[in-house]
C-alpha positions in Angstrom: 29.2 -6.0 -56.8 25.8 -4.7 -57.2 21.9 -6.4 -57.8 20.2 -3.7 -60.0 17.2 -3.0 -58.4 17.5 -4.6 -54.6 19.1 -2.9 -52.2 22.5 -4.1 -51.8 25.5 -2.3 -51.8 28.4 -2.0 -53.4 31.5 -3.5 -51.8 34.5 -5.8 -53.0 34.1 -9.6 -52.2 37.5 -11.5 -52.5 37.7 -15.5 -53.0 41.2 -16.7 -51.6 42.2 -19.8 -53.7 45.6 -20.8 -51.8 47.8 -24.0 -51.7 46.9 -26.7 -49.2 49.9 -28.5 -47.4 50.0 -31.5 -44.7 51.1 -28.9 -42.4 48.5 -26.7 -40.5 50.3 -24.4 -39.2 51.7 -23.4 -42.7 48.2 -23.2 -43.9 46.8 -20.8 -41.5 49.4 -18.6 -41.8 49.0 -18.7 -45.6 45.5 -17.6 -45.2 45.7 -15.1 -42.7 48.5 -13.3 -44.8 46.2 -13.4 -47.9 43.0 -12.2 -46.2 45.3 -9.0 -45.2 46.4 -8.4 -48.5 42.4 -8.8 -49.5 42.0 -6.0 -47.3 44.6 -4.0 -48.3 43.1 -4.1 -51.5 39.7 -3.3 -50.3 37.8 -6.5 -49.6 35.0 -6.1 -47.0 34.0 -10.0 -47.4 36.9 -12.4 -47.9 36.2 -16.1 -48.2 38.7 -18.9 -48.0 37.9 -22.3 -49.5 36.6 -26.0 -48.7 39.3 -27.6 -46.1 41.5 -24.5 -46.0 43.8 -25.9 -43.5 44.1 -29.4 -44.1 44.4 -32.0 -46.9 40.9 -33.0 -48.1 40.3 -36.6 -48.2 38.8 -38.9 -45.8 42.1 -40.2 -43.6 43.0 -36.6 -42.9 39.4 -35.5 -40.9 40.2 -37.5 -38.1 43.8 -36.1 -38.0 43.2 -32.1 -38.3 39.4 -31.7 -36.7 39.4 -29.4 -34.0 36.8 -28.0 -31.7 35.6 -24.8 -32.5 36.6 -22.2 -30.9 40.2 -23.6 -32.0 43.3 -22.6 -33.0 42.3 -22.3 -36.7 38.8 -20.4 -35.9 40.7 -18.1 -33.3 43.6 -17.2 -36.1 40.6 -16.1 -38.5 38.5 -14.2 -35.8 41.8 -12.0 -34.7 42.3 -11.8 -38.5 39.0 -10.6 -39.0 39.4 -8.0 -36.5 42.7 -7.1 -36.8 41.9 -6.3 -40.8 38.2 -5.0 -40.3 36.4 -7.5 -42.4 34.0 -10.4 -42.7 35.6 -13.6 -42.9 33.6 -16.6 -44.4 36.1 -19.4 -43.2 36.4 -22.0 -46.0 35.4 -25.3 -44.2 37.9 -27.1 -41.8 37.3 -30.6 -40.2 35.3 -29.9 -37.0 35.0 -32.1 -33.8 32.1 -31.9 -31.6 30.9 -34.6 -29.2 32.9 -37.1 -30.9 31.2 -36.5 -34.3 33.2 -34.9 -37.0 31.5 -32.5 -39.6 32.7 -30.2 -42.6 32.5 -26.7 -41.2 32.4 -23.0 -42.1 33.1 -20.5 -39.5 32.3 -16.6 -40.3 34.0 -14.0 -38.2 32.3 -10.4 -38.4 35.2 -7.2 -38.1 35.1 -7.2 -34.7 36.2 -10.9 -34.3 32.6 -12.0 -33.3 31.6 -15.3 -34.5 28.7 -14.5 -36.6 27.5 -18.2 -37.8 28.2 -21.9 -37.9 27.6 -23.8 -41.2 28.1 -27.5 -40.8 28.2 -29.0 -44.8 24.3 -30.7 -45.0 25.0 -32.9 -48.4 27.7 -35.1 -47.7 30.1 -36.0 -51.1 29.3 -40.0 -52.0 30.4 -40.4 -55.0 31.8 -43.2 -57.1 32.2 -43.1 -61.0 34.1 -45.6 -62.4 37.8 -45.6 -63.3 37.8 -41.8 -62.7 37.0 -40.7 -58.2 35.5 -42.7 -55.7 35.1 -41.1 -52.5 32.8 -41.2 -49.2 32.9 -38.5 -46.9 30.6 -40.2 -45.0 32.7 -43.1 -44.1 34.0 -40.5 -41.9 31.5 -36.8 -41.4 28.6 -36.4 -39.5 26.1 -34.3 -41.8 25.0 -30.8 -40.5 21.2 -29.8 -40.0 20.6 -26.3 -40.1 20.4 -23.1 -42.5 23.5 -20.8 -42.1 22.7 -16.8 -43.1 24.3 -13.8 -41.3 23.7 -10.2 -42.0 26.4 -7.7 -43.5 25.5 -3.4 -43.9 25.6 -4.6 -47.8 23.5 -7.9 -48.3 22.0 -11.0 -46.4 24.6 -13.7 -47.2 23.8 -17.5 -47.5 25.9 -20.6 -46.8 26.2 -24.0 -47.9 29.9 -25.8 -48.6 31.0 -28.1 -52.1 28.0 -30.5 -52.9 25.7 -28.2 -50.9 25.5 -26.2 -54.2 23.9 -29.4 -56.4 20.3 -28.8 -54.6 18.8 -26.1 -55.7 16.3 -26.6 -52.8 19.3 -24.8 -50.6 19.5 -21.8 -52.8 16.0 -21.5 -52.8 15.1 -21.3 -49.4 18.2 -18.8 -49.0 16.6 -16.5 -51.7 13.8 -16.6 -50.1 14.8 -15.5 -46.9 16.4 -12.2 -48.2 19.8 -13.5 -49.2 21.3 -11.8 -52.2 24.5 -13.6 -52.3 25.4 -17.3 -51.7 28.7 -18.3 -51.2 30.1 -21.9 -51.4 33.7 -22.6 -50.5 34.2 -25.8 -52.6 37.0 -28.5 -53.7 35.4 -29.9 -56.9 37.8 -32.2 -58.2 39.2 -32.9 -62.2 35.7 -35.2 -62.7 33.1 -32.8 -61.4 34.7 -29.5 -61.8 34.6 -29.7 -65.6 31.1 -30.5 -65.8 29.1 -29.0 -63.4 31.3 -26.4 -61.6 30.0 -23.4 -63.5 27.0 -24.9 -64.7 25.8 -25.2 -61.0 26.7 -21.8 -60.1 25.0 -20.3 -63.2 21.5 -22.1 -62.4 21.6 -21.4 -59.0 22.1 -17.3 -59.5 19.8 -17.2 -62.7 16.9 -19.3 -61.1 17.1 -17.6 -58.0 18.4 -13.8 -58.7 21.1 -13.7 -56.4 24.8 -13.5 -57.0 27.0 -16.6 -56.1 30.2 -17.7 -55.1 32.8 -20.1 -55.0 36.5 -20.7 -53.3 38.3 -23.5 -54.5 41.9 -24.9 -53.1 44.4 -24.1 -55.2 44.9 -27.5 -57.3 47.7 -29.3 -56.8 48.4 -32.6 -58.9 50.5 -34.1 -56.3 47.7 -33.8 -53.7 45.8 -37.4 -53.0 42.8 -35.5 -54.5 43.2 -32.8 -56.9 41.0 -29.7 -57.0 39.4 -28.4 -60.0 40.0 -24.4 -58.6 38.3 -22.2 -60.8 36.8 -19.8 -58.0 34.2 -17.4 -59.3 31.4 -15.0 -59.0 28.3 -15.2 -61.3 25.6 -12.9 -61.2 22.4 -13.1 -61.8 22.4 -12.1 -65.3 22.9 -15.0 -67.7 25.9 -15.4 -69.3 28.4 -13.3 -67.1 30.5 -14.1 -64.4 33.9 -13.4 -63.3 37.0 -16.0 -62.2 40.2 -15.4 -60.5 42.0 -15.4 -57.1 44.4 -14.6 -54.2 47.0 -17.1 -54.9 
């Protein structure tokens, strides 16, 4: 990808948009394996999505939150290394002095832990007879900015809802980043209707690219993922959409 007139390089971003068991350890191997064959196929910045290694719903933080460094982040900072790359680590249920938060890790290529984004807009939602859900029946909300350098661009961070205030995106465009990137699970209400929509205003308002990871959806999950991961650019009207299955 490249901003016409900014300086940012080109490079190859990939958006992994894999199948999410009950069982972790199947998970993690399912990522590592498709962040190798990102590499293989050029990818300098791979990003999994929202909850990579565990179900997302409410019951299941408690259950799969780990500390981090964990066995999850340590399988994506060898992966990282191993492959050369930067890895933007979906999200994954983090626990911390006995709070629990919606995290992104991102690994550099040597392994190093570049940056720590803990989800800041917590999902609460409730529209009747279609989803209710509360994640903050169970998360802790994070209160920080997440950015980390790359040789080709600033990159910002924010996870799922963080992409509905365009306060976020703002401040991350004004801080040098030229591309936002928002591992997500928007489900069969909200995908449809703002998926796109938000990732369209956010890179025309701002002039920055964006992007989004989605779990794989799966209708026999206890809630279903809209998918759709894509890249829009700052130009209205285009975008791209597709995956590593």
């Amino acid at each position: 990808m490249r901003l016409p007139g900014r300086a940012m390089a080109t490079f190859r971003l990939a958006l992994i948009q894999l199948h999410v068991s009950p069982i972790k350890s199947d998970n993690l191997t399912r990522a590592c394996g498709l962040i190798r064959e990102a590499a293989k196929q050029g990818a300098k910045i791979v990003s999994l999505p929202e909850c990579f290694n565990s179900p997302y719903g409410t019951k299941y933080f408690p259950e799969y939150a780990e500390k981090i460094p964990g066995d999850s982040t340590q399988k994506l900072s060898e992966v990282a290394k191993e492959c050369s790359v930067f890895v933007i680590g979906g999200s994954i249920p983090e626990e911390d002095a006995g709070r629990l938060y919606n995290t992104c890790a991102v690994f550099g290529p040597d392994g190093t832990l570049l940056v720590k984004h803990r989800k800041l807009h917590l999902f609460d939602i409730d529209v009747p007879g279609k989803i209710t859900f509360q994640e903050s029946k169970t998360l802790s909300p994070g209160d920080s900015f997440s950015t980390f350098d790359t040789p080709y661009c600033r990159v910002g961070l924010g996870i799922c809802y963080d992409l509905r205030f365009a306060e976020l995106a703002q401040i991350y465009a004004q801080r040098g980043c030229q591309l936002l990137v928002y591992p997500g699970a928007f489900n069969l209400t909200t995908g449809p209707a703002h998926w796109e929509l938000l990732q369209r205003g956010r890179a025309v308002d701002n002039q920055v690219y964006v992007a989004t990871a989605s779990p794989a959806r799966d209708d026999k999950a206890s809630y279903v993922a809209w998918g759709h991961s894509t890249v829009v650019t700052p130009c209205l009207f285009s975008s791209w959409e597709g995956s590593l299955r």
